[in-house]
C-alpha positions in Angstrom: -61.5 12.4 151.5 -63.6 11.6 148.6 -64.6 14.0 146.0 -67.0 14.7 142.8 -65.5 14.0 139.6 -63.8 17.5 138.4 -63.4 19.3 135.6 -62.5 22.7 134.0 -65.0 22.3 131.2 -68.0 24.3 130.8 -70.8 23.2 132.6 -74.0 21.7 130.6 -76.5 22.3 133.1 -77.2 24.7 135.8 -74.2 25.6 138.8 -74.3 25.6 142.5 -72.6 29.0 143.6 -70.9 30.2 146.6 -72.7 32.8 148.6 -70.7 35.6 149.5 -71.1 39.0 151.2 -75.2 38.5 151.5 -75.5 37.2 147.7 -74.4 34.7 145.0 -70.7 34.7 144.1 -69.3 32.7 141.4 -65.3 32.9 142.3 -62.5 32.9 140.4 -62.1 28.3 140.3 -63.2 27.7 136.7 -63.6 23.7 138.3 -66.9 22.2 139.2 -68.2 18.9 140.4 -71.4 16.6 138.9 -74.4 16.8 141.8 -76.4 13.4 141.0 -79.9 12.8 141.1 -79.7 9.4 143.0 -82.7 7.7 142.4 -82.5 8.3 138.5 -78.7 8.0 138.1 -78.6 11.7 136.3 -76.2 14.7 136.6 -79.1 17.0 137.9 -76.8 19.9 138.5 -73.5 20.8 138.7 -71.4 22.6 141.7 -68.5 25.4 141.9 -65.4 24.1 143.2 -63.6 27.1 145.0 -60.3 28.3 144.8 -58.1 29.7 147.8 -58.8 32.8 146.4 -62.4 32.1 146.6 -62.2 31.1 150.5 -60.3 34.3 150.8 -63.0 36.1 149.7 -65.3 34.8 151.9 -63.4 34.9 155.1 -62.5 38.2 154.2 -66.7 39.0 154.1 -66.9 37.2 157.4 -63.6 39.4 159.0 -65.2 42.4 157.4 -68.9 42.3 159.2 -67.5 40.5 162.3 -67.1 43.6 164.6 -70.5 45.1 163.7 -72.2 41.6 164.4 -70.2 41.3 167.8 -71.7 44.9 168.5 -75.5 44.1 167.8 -77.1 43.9 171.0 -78.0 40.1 171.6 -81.9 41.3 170.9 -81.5 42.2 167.7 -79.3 38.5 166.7 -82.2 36.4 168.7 -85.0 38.7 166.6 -82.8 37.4 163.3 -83.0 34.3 164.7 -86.6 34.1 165.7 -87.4 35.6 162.2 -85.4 32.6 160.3 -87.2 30.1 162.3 -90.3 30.9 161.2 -89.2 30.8 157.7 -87.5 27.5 158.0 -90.8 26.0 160.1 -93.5 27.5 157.0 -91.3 26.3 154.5 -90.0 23.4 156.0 -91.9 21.2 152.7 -89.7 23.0 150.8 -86.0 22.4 152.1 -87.1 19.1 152.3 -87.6 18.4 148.8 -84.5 20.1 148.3 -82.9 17.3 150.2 -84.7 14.2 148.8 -83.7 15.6 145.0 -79.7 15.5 146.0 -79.6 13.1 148.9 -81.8 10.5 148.0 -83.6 10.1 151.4 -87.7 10.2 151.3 -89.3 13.3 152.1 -90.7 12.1 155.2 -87.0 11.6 156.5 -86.0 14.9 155.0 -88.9 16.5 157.1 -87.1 14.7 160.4 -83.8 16.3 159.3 -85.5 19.6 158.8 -87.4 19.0 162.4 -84.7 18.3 164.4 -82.1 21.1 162.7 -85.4 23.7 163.5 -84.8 22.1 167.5 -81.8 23.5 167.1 -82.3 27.0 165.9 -85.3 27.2 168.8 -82.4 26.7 171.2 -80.4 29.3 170.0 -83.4 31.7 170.1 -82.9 31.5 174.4 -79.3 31.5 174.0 -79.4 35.5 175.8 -79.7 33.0 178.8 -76.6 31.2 178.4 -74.5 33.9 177.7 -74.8 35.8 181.3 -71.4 36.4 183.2 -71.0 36.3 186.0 -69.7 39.0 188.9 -68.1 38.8 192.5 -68.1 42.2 194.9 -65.5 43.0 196.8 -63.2 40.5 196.5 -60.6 42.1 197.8 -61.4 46.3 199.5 -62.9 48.2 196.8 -62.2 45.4 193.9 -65.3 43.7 192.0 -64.7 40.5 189.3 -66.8 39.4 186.1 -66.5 37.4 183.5 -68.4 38.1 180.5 -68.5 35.4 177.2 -67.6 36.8 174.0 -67.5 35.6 170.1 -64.7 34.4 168.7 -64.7 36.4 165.1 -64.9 34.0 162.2 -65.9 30.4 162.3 -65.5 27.4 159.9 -68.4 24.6 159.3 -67.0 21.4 157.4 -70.8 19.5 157.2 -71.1 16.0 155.9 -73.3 14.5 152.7 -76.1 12.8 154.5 -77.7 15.9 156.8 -77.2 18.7 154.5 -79.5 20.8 156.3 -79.3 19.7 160.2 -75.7 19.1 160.6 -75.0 22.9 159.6 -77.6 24.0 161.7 -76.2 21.9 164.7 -73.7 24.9 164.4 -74.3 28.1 162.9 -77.3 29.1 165.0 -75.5 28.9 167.8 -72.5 30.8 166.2 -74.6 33.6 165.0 -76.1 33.9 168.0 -73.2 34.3 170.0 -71.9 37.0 168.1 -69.8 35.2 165.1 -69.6 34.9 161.4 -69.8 31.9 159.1 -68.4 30.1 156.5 -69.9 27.1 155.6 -68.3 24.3 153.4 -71.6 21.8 152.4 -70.8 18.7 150.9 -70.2 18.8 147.1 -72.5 15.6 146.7 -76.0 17.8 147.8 -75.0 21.6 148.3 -78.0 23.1 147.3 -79.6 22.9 150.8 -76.8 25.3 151.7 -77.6 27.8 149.3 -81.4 27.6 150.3 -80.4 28.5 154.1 -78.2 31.3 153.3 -81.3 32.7 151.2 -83.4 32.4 154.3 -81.3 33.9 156.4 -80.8 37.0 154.8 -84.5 37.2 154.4 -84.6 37.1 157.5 -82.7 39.8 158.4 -79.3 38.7 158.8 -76.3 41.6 157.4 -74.3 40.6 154.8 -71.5 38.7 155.5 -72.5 36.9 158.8 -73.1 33.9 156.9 -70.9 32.9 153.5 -71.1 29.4 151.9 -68.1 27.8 149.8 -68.7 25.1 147.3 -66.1 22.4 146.8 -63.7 19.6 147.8 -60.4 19.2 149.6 -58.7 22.7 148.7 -61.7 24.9 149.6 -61.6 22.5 153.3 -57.5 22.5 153.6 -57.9 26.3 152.6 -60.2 26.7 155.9 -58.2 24.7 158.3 -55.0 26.8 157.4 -56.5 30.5 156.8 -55.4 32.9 159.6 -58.5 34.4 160.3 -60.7 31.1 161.1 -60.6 31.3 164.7 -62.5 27.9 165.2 -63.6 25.1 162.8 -66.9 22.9 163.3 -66.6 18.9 161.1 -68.7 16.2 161.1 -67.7 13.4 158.8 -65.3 10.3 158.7 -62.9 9.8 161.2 -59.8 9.8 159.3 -61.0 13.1 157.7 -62.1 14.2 161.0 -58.6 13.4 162.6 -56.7 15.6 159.2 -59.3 18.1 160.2 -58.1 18.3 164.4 -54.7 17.7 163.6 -54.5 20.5 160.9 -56.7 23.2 162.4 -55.3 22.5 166.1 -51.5 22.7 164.2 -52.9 26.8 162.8 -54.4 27.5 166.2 -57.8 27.2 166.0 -60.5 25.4 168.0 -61.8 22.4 167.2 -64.5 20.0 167.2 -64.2 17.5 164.7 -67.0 14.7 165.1 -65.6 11.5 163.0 -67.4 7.9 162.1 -69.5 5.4 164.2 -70.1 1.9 164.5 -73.3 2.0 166.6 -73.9 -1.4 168.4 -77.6 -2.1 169.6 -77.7 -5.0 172.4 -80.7 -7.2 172.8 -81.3 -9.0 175.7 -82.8 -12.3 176.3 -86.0 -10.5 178.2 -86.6 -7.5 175.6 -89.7 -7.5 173.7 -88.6 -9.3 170.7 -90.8 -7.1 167.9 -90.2 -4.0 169.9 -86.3 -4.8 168.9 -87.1 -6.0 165.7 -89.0 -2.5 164.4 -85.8 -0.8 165.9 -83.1 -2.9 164.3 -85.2 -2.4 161.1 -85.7 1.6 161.5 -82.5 2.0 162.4 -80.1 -0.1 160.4 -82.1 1.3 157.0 -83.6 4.1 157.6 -82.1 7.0 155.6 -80.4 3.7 153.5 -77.8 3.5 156.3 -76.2 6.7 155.6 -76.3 8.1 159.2 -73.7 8.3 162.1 -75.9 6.9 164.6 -77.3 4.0 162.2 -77.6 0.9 164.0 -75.0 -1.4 161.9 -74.1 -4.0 164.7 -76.8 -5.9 166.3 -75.5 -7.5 169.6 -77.7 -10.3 170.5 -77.3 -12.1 174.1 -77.9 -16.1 173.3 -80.9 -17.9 173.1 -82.9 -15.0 171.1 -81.0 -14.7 167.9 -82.3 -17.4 165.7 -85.8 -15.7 166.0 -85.0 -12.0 166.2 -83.2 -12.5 162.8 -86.2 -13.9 161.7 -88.7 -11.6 162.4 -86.0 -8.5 161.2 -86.0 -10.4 158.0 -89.6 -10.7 157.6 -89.9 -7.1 158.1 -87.0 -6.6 155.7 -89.2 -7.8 152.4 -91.5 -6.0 153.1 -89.7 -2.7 153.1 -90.5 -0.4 149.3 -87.4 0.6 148.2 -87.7 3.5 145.5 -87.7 7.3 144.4 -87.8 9.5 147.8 -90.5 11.2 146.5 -93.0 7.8 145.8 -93.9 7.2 149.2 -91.2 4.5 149.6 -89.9 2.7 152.6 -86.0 3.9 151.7 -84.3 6.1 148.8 -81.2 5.3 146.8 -77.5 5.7 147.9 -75.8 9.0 147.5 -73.3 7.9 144.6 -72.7 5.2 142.3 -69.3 4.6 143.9 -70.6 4.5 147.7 -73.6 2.1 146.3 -70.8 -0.5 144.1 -68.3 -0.4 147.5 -71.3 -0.4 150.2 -72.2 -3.9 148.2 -68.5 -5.2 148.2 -69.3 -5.7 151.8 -72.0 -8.8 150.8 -69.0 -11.1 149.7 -66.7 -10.0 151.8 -69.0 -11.0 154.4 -69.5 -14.2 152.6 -66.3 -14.9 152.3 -65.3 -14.4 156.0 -68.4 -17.1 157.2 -71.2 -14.3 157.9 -74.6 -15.8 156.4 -76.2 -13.3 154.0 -79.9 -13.6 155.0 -81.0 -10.8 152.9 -78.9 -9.5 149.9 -80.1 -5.8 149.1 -78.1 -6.2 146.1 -80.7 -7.4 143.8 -83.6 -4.9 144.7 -86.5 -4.1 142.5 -86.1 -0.7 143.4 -89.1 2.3 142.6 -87.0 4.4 140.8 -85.0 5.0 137.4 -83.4 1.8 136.2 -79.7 3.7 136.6 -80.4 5.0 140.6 -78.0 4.3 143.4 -80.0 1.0 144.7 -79.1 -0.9 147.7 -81.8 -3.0 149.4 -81.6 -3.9 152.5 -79.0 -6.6 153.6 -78.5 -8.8 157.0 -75.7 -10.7 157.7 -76.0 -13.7 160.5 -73.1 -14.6 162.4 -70.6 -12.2 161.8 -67.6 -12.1 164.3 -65.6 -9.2 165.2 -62.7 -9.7 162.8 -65.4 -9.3 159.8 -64.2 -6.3 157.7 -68.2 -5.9 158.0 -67.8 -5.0 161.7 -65.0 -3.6 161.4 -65.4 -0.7 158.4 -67.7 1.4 159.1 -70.0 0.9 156.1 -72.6 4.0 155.8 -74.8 1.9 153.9 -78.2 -0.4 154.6 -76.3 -3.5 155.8 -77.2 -5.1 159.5 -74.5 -7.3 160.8 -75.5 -9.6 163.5 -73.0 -10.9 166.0 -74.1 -13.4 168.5 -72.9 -13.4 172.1 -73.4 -15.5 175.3 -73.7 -12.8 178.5 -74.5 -9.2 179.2 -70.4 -9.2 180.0 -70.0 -10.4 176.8 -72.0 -8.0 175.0 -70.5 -4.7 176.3 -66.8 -5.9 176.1 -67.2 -6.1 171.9 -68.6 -2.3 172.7 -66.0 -1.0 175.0 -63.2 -2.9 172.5 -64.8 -1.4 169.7 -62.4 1.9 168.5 -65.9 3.9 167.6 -67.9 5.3 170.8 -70.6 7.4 169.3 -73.9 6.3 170.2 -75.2 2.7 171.6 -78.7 1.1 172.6 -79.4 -2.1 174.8 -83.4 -3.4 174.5 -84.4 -4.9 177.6 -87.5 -5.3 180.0 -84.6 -5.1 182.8 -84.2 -1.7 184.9 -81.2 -3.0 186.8 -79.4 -4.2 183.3 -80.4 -0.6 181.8 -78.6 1.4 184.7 -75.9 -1.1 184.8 -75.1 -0.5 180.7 -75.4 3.4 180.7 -72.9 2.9 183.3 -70.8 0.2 181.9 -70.6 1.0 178.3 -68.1 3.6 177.2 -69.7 5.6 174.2 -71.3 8.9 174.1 -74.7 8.7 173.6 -76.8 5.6 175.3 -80.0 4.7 174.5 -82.6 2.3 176.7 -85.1 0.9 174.3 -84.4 3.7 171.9 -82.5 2.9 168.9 -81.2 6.0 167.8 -80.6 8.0 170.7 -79.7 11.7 169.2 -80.1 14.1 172.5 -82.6 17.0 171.9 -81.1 20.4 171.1 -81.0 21.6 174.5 -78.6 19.1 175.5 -75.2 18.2 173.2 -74.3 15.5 170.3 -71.3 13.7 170.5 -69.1 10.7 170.8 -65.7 9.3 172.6 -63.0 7.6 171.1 -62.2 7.9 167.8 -65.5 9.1 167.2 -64.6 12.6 168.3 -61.7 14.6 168.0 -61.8 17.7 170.3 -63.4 18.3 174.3 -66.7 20.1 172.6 -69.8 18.3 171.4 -72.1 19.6 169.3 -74.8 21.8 169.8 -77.0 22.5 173.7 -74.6 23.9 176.3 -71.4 22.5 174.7 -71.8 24.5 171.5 -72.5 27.9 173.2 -69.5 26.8 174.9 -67.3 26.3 171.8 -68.4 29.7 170.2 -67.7 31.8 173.2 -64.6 32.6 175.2 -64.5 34.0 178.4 -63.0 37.3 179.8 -62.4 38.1 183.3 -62.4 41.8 184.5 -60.7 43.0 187.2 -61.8 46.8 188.6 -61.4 49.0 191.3 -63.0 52.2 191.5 -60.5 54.6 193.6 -62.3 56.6 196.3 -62.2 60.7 195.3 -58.8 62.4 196.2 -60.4 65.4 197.2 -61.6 65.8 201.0 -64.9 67.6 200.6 -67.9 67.6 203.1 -67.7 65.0 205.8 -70.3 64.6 208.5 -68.8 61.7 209.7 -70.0 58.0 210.2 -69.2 56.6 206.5 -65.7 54.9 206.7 -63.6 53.0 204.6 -61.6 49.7 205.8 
């Protein structure tokens, strides 16, 4: 897992606290990370590492107001809910600022992240629906079943750098409205988003407690995964974190859904509308500067089409206006100096393996402060499977193009592939659409859409190594995870005494 730098010296500018028991909590750690501005290069901020003893606290808020949120009746949770929602939708500007400042992505991005989280928190706003029993009469003489679904108690959300609002609100909607508390761990790299939500929330209504945020790095995660009263524990990230995260939690009894990396292939057929694929390829491979899960970093092209699909994704590739989120460019900076420098180790070792660099992001005349994260955008021709290019998963605005002769062809380098998280195929062919959706084994398809993230109402996730864990995120998986369910027996013993009869009533 990569961290901030560290360090127990005073900080120069202003902290990133932990939110504890409804308000700000500074902890006990006397550590603290560097939070980057990454279009100008500059510490903006800096952010509280916690302790153990600072996760202790929290979990101790969120065991502490647990049975009183189980209690509240599910109109009262859905009424917080609603009220949050409107906060988040009227100040939506707002959060997303707070996102392009830390992340680096433009605001019009930031807005999408912001959009599709509120899809999200709409869902959980109907969740009354979703959490009905369900009861049988009379299964056997005078004995009725139900099941009902009930909360957990205290939950865990690891989220990731690049969606600092949506990925924790992938979960904790859903776990608040189900009756649970939170503890979300943001990512050190842009944590104020976090802070900003929990403000929100207890505007809106929410009691003390439900929702706690911890600020840090490895110890305040491992701290999580091992605590005794974290009944479940929600990660997105990288999939050898996300496998230390299954393994770990799963070994100290918890549930798990651990959502780990991606190496999302788009196919192009020989029949698909050539500029159709090419804006796709583009929007996808750089949008957000590569830093997403379901980027598009392998571009699968069926024979004769490649020479002029790389072509026309290159021509579109100049033109892109790489800069300061907050200029009206095209694509922001990289999150960190260090993930820029080894995101552009991957040009030579391209080079060096036989892949021809078409573009080379590295040189970019970027809008923005002469010390930001730049990366401009980068395609590599003719790269073969046993490029570390394909086979890394990058997280950065470089578009590997691997060239193959069939349909066949094209979905065995998928279904080899270790990664099953999401996957495209562009074609004017209705019969090759079904056939793929069918054939290819990753978890989320998309025909003639590049990024295919399902709507809240359904659920996020990938196979293979790109999950750890039966539940996806979010829709009818995530009520799912948050609940378990308890069946109830009863019979109701006729009265022992005789009393009136008048006859006819009988019992078998």
């Amino acid at each position: 897992m990569t961290t901030a730098q560290t360090t127990t010296s005073p900080p120069a500018t202003s902290v990133v606290a932990h939110w504890v028991d409804g308000g700000p909590f500074a902890g006990t750690s006397t550590r603290s990370g560097e939070v980057f501005d990454p279009a100008t290069g500059e510490v903006a901020r800096r952010v509280a590492h916690a302790s153990a003893e600072d996760v202790d606290a929290a979990v101790a808020s969120a065991r502490a107001a647990f049975p009183a949120w189980r209690d509240t009746s599910l109109a009262r949770r859905t009424q917080v809910l609603f009220a949050f929602r409107e906060l988040l939708a009227a100040r939506r500007e707002e959060l997303a600022a707070v996102l392009t400042a830390e992340h680096g992505k433009v605001l019009s991005d930031a807005l999408g992240e912001v959009s599709r989280g509120l899809e999200v928190v709409e869902f959980a706003c109907g969740i009354p629906h979703l959490l009905k029993g369900a009861t049988s009469e009379n299964v056997s003489t005078g004995v009725d079943v139900s099941s009902v679904h009930q909360p957990l108690g205290p939950v865990a959300i690891i989220s990731p750098f690049n969606f600092p609002a949506m990925v924790p609100m992938w979960f904790f909607p859903i776990a608040i409205a189900a009756g649970n508390t939170v503890v979300l761990k943001p990512s050190e790299k842009d944590p104020s988003a976090s802070l900003w939500m929990a403000e929100r929330l207890a505007e809106a209504g929410l009691p003390a407690g439900v929702f706690n945020v911890v600020q840090g790095e490895r110890t305040a995660v491992d701290a999580l995964l091992t605590h005794p009263d974290i009944r479940a524990v929600s990660f997105v990230g990288s999939t050898p974190v996300a496998r230390h995260v299954y393994e770990t939690a799963t070994a100290h009894g918890k549930r798990v859904q651990a959502l780990g990396g991606a190496k999302n292939h788009m196919v192009v057929l020989p029949d698909a509308d050539l500029d159709l694929a090419a804006d796709a390829a583009v929007n996808a491979g750089y949008g957000s500067a590569g830093e997403r899960c379901m980027a598009v970093s392998a571009l699968v092209v069926v024979e004769p089409v490649a020479d002029e699909l790389v072509a026309r994704i290159a021509e579109r590739s100049r033109a892109l206006r790489v800069g300061d989120g907050r200029r009206g460019c095209d694509m922001g900076p990289l999150i960190t100096r260090a993930h820029r420098d080894r995101v552009a180790g991957y040009v030579d070792a391209g080079r060096e393996a036989g892949a021809e660099v078409v573009l080379d992001g590295r040189g970019v005349e970027a809008d923005g402060g002469a010390d930001g994260f730049w990366l401009g955008p980068t395609l590599l021709d003719r790269v073969t499977p046993a490029m570390s290019v394909y086979t890394d998963e990058i997280f950065g605005p470089v578009l590997s193009v691997l060239r193959v002769g069939s349909y066949e062809e094209a979905v065995d380098l998928i279904n080899a592939n270790p990664y099953g998280n999401g996957t495209a195929i562009f074609t004017a062919d209705g019969g090759a659409a079904r056939r793929f959706a069918g054939d290819v084994e990753v978890g989320m398809v998309g025909i003639n859409v590049p990024i295919p993230v399902p709507v809240g109402y359904h659920s996020f996730g990938g196979w293979k190594s790109s999950l750890f864990g039966d539940s996806h995120a979010y829709g009818p998986d995530g009520v799912h995870f948050f609940t378990r369910t308890k069946a109830i027996t009863t019979r109701w013993p006729a009265p022992s005494h005789g009393g009136i009869n008048l006859g006819f009533p009988q019992h078998t």
